[in-house]
C-alpha positions as CSV (number, residue, x, y, z in Angstrom):
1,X,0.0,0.0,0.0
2,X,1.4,3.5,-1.1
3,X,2.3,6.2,1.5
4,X,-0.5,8.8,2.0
5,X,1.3,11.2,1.7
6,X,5.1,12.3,-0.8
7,X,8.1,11.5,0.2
8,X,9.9,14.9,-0.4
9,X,13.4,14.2,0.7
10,X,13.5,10.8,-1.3
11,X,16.4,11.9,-3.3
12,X,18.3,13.1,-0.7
13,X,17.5,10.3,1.3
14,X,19.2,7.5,-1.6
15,X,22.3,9.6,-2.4
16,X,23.1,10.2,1.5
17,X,22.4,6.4,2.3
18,X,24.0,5.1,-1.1
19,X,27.2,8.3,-0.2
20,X,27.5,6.5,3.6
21,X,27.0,3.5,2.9
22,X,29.6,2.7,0.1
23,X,32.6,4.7,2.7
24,X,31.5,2.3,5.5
25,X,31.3,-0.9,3.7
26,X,34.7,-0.4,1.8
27,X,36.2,1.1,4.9
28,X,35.0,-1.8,7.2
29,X,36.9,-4.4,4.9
30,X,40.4,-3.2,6.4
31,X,39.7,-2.0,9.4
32,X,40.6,-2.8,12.9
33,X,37.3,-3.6,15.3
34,X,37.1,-0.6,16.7
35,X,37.3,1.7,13.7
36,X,34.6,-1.1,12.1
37,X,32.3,-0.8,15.3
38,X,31.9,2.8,15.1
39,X,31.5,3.1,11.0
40,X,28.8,0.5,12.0
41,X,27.0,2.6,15.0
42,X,27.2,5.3,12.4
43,X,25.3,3.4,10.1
44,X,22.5,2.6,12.4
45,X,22.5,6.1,13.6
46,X,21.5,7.2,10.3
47,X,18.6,4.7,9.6
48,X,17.4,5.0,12.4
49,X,17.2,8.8,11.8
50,X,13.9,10.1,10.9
51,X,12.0,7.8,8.2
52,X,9.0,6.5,7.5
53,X,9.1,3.1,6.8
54,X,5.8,3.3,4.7
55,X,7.9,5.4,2.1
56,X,11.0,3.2,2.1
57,X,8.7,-0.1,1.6
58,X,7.0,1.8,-1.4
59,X,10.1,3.1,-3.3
60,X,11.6,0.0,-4.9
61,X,15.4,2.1,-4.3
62,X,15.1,2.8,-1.2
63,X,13.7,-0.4,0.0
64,X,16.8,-2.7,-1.8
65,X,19.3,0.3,-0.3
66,X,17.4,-0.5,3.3
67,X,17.5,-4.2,3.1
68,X,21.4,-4.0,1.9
69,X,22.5,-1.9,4.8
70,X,20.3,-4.2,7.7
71,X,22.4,-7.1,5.7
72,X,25.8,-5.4,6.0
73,X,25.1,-4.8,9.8
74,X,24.0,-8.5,10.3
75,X,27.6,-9.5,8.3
76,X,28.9,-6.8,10.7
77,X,27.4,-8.5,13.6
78,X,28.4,-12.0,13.4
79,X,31.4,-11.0,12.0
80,X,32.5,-9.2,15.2
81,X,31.1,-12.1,17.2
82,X,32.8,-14.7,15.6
83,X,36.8,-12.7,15.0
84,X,35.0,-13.5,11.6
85,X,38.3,-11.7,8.8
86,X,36.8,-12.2,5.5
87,X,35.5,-9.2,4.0
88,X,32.0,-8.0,2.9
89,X,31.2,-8.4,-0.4
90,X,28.0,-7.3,-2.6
């Protein structure tokens, strides 16, 4: 079901997420845990910033740019569980 109402910032929205999200995910893959926890907590920060979900689910972008970050952070996750080395790949 659509939103009921636009989406104004959409735009901005995709090329900030896309803009953070390629530095963190290409700077995570060499980086010592610390340096990866906080590019991480930076990531969450910023989805969980203010946006309505309804939008995100409707706009086909935004919704594959959403689901790729909440899988990076679950790589991120058991990767810094597990001492897991190998690098994130997409």
């Amino acid at each position: 079901m659509p939103p009921s109402s636009s989406w104004p910032d959409c735009q901005t929205w995709l090329h900030n997420t896309n803009e953070l999200f390629d530095f963190i995910k290409h700077s995570a893959n060499g980086s010592n845990p610390t340096i990866r926890s906080l590019l991480v907590a930076q990531l969450v920060e910023h989805l969980k910033g203010q946006l309505n979900f309804k939008h995100v689910a409707a706009h086909e972008e935004a919704y594959k740019l959403y689901c790729a970050c909440v899988e990076f952070l679950d790589w991120c996750q058991s990767s810094i569980c597990s001492g897991f080395t190998q690098g994130f790949y997409t």
